[in-house]
mmCIF file as Biopython writes it, N, C-alpha, C and O atoms, coordinates in Angstrom:
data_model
#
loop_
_atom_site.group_PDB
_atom_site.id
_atom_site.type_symbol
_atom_site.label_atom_id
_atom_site.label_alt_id
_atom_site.label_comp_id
_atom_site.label_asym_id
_atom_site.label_entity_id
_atom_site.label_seq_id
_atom_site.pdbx_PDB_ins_code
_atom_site.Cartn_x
_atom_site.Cartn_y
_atom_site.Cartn_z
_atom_site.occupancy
_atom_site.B_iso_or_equiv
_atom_site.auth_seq_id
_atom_site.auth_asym_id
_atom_site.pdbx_PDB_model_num
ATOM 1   N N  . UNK A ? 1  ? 40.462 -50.191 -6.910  1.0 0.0 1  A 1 
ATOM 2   C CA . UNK A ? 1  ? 39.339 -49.271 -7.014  1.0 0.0 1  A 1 
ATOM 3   C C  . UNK A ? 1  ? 38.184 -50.004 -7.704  1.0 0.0 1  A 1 
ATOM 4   O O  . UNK A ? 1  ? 38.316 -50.613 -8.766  1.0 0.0 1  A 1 
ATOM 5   N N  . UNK A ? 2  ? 37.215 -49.914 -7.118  1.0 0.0 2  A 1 
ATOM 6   C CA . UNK A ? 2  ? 35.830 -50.472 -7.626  1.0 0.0 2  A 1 
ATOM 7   C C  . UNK A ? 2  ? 35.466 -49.530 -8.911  1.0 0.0 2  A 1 
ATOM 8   O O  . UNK A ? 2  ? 35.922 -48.499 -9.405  1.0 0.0 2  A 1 
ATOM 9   N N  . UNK A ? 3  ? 34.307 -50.517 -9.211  1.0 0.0 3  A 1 
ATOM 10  C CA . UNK A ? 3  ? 33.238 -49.563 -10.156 1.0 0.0 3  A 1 
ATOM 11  C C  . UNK A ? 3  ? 32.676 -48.337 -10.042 1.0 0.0 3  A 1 
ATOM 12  O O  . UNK A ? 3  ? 32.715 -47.359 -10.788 1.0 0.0 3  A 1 
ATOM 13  N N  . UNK A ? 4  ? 32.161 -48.526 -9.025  1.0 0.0 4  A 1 
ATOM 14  C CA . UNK A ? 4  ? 31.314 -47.462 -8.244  1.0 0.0 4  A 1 
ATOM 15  C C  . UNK A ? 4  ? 32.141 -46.640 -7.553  1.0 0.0 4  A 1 
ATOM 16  O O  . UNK A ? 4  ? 31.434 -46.183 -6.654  1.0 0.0 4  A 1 
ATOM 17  N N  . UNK A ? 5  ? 33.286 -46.166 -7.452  1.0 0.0 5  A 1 
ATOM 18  C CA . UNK A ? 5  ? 33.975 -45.671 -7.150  1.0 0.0 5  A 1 
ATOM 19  C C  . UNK A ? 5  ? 34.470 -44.917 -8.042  1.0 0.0 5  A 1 
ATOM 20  O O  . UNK A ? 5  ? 34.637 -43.706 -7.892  1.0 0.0 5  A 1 
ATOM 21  N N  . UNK A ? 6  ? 34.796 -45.659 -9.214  1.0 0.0 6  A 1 
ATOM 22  C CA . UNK A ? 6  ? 34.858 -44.680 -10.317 1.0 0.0 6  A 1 
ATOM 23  C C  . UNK A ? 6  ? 33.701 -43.384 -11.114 1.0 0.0 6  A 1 
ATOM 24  O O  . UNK A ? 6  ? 33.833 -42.204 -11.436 1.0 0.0 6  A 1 
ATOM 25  N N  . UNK A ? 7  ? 32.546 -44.432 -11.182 1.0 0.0 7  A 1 
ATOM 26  C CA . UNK A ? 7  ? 31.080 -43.497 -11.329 1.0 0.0 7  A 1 
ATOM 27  C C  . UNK A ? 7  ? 30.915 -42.795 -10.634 1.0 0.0 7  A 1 
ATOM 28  O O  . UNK A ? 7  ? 30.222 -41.879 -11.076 1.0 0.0 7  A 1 
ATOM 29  N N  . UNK A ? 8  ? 31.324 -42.640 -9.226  1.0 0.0 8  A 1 
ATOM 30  C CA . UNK A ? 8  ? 31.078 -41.634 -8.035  1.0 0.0 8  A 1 
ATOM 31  C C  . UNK A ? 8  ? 31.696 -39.993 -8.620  1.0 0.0 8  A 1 
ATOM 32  O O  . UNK A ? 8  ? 31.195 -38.880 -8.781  1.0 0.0 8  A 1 
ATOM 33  N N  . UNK A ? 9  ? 33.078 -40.627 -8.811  1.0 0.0 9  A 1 
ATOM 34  C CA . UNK A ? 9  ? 34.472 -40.049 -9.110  1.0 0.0 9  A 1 
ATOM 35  C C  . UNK A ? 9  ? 33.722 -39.096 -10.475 1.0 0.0 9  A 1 
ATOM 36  O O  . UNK A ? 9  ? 33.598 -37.876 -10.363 1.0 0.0 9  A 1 
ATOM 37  N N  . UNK A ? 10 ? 33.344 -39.716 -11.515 1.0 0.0 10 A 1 
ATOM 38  C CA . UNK A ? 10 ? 33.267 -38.883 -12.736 1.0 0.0 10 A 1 
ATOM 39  C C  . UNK A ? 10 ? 32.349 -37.969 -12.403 1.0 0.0 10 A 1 
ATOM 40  O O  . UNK A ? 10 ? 32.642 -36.777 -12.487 1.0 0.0 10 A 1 
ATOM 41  N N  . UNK A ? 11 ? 30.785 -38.475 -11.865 1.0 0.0 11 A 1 
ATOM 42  C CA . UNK A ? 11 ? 29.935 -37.551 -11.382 1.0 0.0 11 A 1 
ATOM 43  C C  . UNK A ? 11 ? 30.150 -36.310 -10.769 1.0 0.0 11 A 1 
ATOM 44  O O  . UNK A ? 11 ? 29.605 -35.261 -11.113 1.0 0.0 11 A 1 
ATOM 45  N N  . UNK A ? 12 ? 31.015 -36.456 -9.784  1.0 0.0 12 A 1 
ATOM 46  C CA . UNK A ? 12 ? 32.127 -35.465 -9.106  1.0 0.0 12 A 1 
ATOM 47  C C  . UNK A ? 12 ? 32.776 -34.446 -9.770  1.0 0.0 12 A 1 
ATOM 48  O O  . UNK A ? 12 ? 32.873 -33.296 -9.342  1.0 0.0 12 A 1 
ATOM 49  N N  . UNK A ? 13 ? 33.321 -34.948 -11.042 1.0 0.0 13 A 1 
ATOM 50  C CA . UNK A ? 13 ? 33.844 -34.043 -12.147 1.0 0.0 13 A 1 
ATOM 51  C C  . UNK A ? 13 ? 32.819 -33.326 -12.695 1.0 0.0 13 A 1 
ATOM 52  O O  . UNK A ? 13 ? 32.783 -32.108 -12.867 1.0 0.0 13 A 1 
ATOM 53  N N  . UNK A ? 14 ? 32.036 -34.094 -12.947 1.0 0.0 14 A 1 
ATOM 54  C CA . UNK A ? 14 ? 30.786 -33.641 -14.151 1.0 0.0 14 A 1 
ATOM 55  C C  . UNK A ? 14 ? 29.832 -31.980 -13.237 1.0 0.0 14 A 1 
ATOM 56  O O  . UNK A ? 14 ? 29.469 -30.852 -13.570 1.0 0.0 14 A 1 
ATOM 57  N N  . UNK A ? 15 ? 29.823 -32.812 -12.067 1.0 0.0 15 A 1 
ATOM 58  C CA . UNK A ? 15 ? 28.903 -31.849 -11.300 1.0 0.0 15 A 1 
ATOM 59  C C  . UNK A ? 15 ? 29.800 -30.704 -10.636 1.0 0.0 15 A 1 
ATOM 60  O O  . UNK A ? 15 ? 29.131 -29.833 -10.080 1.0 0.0 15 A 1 
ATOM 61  N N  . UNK A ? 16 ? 31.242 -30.534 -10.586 1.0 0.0 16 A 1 
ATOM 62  C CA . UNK A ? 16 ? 31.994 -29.275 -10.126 1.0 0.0 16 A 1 
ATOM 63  C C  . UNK A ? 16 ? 32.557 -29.012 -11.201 1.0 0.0 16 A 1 
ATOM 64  O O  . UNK A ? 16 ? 33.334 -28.084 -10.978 1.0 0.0 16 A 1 
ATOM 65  N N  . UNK A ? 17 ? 32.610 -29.392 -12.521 1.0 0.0 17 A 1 
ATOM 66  C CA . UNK A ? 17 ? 32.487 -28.543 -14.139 1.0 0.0 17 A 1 
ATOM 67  C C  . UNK A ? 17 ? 31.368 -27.127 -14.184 1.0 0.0 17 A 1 
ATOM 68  O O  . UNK A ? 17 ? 31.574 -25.916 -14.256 1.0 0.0 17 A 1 
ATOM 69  N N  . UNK A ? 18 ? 29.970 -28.065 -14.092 1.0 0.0 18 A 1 
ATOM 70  C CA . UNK A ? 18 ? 28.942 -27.210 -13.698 1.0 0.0 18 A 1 
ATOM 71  C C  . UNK A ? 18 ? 28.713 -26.366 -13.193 1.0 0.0 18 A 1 
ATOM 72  O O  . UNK A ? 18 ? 28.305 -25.332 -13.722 1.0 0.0 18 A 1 
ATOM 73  N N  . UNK A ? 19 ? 28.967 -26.593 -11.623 1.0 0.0 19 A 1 
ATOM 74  C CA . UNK A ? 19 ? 29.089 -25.299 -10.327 1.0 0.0 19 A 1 
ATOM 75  C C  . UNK A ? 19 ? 30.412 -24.403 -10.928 1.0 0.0 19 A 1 
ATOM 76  O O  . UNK A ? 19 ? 30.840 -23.386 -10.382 1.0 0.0 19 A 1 
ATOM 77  N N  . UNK A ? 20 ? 30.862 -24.896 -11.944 1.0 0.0 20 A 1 
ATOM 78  C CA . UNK A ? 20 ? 32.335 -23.684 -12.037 1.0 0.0 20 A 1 
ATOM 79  C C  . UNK A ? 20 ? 31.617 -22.563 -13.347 1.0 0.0 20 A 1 
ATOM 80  O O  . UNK A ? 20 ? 31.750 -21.374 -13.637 1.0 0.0 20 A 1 
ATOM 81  N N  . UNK A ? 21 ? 30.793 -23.772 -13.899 1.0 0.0 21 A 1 
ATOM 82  C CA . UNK A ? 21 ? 30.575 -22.757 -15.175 1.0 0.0 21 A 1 
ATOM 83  C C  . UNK A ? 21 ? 29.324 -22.079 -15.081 1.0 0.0 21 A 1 
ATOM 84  O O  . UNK A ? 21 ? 28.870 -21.430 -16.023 1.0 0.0 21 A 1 
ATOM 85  N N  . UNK A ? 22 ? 28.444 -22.268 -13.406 1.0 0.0 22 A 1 
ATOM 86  C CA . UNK A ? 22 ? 27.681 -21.427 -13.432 1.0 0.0 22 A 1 
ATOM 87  C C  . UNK A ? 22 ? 28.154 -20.105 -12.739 1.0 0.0 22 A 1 
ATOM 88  O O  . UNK A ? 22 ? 27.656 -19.009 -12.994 1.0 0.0 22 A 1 
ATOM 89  N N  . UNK A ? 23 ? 29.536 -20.390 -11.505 1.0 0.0 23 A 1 
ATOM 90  C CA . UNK A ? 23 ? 30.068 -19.524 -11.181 1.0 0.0 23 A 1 
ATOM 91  C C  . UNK A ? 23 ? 30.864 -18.518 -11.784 1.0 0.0 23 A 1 
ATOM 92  O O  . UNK A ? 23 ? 31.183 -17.573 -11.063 1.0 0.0 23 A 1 
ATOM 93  N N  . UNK A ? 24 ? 31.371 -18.533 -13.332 1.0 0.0 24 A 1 
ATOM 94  C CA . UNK A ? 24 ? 31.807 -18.072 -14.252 1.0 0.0 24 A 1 
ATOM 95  C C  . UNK A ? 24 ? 30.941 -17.206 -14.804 1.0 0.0 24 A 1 
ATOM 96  O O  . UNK A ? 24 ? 31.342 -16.166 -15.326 1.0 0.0 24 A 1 
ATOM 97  N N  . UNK A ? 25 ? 29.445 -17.596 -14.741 1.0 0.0 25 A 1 
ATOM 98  C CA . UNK A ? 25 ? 28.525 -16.833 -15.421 1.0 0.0 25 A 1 
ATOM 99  C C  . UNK A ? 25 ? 27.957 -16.319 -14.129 1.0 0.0 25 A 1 
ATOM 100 O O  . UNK A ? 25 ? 27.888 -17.466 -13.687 1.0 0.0 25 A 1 
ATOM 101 N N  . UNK A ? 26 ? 27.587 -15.745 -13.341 1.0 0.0 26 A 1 
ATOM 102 C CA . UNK A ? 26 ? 27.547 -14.856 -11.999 1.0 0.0 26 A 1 
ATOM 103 C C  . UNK A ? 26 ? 28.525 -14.326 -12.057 1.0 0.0 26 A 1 
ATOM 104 O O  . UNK A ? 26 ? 28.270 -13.123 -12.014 1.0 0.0 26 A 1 
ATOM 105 N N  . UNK A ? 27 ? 29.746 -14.513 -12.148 1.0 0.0 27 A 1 
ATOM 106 C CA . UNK A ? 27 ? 31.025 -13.650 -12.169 1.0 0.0 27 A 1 
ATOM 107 C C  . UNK A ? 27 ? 30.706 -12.213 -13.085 1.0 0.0 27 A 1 
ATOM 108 O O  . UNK A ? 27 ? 30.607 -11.033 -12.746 1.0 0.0 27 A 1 
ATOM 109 N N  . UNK A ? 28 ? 30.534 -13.322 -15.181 1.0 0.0 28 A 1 
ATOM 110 C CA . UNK A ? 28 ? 30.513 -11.898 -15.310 1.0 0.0 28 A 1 
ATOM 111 C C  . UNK A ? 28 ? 29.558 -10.930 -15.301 1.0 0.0 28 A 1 
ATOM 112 O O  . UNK A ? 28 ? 29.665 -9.784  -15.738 1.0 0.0 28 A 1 
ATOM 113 N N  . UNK A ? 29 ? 28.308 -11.612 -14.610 1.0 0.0 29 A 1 
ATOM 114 C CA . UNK A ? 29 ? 27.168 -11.068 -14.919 1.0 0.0 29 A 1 
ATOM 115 C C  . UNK A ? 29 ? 27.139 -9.749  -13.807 1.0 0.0 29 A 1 
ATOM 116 O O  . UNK A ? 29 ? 26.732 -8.643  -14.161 1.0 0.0 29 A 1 
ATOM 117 N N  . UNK A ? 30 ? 27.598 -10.012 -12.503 1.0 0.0 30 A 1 
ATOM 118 C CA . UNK A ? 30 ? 27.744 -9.195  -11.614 1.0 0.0 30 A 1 
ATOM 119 C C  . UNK A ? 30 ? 28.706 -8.139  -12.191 1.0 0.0 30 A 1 
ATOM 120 O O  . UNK A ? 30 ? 28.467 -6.945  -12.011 1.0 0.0 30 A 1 
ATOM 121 N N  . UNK A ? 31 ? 29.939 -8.605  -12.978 1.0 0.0 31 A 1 
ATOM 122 C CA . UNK A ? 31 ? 31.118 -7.294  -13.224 1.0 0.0 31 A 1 
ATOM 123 C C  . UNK A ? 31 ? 32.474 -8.103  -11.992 1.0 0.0 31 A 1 
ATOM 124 O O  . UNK A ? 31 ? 33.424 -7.440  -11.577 1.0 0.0 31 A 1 
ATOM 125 N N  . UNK A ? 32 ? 32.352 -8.895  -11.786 1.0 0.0 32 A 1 
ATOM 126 C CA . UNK A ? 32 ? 33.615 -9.347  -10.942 1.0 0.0 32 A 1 
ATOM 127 C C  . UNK A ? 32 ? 34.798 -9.686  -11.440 1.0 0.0 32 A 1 
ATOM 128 O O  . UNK A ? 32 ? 34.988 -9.913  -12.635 1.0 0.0 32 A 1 
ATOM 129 N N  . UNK A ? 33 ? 35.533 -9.731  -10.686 1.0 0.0 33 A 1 
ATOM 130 C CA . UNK A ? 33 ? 37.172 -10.313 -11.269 1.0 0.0 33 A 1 
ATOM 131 C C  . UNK A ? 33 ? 37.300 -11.697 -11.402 1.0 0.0 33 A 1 
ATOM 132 O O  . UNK A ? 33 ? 37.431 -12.539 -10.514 1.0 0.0 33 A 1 
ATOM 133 N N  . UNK A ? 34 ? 37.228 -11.882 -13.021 1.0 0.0 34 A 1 
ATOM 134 C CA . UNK A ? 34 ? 37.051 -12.998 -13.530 1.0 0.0 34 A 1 
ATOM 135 C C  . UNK A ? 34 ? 38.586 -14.112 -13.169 1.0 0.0 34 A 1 
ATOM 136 O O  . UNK A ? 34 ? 38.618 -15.323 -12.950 1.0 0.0 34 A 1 
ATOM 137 N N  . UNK A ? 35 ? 39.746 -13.066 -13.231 1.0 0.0 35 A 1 
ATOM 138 C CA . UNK A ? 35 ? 41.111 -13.820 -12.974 1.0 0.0 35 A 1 
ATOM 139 C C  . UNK A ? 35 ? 41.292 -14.213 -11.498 1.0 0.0 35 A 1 
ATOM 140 O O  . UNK A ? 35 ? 42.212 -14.966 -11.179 1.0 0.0 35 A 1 
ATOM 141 N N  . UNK A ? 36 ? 40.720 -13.883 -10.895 1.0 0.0 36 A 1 
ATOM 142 C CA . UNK A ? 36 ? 40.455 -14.032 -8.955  1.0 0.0 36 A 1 
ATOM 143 C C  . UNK A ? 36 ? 39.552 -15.442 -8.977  1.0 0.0 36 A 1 
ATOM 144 O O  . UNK A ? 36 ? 39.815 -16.462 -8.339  1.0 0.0 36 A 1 
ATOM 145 N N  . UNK A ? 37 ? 38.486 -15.245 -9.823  1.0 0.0 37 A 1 
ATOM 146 C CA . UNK A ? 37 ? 37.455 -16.337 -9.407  1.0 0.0 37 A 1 
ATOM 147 C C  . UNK A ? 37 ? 38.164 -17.665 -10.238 1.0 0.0 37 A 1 
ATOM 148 O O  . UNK A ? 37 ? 37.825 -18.765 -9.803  1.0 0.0 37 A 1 
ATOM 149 N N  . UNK A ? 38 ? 38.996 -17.656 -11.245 1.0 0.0 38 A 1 
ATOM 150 C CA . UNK A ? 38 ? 39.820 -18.808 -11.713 1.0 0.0 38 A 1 
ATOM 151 C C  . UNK A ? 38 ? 40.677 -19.237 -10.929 1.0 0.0 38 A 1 
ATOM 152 O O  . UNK A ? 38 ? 41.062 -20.405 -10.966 1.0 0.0 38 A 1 
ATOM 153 N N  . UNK A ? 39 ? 41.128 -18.335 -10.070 1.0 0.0 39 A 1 
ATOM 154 C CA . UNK A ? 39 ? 42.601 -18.698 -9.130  1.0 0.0 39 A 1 
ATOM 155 C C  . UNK A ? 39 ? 41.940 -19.437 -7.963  1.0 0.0 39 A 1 
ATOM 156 O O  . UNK A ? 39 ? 42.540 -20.328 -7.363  1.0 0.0 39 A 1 
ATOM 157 N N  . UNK A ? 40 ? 40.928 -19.125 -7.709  1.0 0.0 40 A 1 
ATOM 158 C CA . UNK A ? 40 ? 40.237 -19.400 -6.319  1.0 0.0 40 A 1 
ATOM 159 C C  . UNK A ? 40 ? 39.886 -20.974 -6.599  1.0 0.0 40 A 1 
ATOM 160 O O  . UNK A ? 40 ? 39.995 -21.814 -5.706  1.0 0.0 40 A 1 
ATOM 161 N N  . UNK A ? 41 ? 39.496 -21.264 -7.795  1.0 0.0 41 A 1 
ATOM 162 C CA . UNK A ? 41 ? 38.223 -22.546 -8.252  1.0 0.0 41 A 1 
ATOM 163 C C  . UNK A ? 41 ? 39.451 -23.212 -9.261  1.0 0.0 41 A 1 
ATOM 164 O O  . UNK A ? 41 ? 39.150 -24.155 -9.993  1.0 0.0 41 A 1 
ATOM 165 N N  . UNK A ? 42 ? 40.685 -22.729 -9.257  1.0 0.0 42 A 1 
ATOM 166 C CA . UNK A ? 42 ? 41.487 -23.866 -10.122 1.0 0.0 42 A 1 
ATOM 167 C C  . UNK A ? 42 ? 40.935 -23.677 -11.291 1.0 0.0 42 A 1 
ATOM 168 O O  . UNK A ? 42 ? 41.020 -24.822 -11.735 1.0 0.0 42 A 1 
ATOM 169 N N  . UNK A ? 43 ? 40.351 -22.965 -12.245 1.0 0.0 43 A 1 
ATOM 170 C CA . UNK A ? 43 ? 40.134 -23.154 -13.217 1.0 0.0 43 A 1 
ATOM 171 C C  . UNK A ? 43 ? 41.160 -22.341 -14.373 1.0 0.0 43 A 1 
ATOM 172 O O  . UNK A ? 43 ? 41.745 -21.278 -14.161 1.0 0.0 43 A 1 
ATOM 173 N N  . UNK A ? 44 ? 41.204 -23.167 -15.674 1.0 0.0 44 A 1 
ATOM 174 C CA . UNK A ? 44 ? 42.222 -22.710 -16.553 1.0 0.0 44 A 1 
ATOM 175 C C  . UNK A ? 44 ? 41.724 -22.621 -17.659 1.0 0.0 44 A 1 
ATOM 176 O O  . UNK A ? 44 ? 41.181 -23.587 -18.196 1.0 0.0 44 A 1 
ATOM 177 N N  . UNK A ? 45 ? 41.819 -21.349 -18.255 1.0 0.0 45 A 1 
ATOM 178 C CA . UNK A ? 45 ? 40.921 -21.223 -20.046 1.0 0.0 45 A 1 
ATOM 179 C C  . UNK A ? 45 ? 41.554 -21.276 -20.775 1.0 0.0 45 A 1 
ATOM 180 O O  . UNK A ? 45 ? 42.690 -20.913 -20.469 1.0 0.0 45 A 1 
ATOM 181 N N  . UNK A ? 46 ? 41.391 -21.636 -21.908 1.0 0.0 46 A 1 
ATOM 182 C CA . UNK A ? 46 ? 42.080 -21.906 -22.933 1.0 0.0 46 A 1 
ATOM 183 C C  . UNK A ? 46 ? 42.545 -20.705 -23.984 1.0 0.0 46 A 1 
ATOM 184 O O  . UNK A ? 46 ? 43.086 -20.918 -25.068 1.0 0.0 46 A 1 
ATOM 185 N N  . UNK A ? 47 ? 42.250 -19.513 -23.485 1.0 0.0 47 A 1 
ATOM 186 C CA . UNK A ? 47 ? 43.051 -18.514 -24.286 1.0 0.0 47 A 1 
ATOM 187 C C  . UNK A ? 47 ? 43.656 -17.063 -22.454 1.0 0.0 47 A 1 
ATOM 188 O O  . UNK A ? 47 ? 43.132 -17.002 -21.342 1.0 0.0 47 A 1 
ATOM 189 N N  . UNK A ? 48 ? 44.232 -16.669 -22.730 1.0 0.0 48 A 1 
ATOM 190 C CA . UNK A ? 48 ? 44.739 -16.067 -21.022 1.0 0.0 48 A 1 
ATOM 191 C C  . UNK A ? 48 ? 43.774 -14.634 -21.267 1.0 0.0 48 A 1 
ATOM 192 O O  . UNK A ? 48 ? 43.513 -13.700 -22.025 1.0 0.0 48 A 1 
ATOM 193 N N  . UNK A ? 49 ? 43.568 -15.116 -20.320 1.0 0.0 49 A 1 
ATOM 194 C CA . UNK A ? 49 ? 42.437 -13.472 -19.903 1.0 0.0 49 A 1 
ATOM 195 C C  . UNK A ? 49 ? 43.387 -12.210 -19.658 1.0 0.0 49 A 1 
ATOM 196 O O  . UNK A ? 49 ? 42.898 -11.113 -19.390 1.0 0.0 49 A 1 
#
């Protein structure tokens, strides 16, 4: 694996962190099912909803 392959890679992380934690905040802003939109997007919090 190259360099730039790796920088690609983190960016990747960095930028679907983002899209999750703006989708988290539309979630609750609308009133949606916050445990649906974690299951859907893989995401895991650190205390259980």
């Amino acid at each position: 694996m190259n360099k730039k392959n790796v920088i690609k890679e983190k960016a990747n992380i960095f930028q679907r962190m983002l899209e999750d934690k703006r989708a988290i905040r539309r979630c609750i802003q609308k009133g949606e099912d916050l445990k649906k939109l974690a299951k859907q997007r893989g995401i895991k919090f650190a205390t259980p909803l």
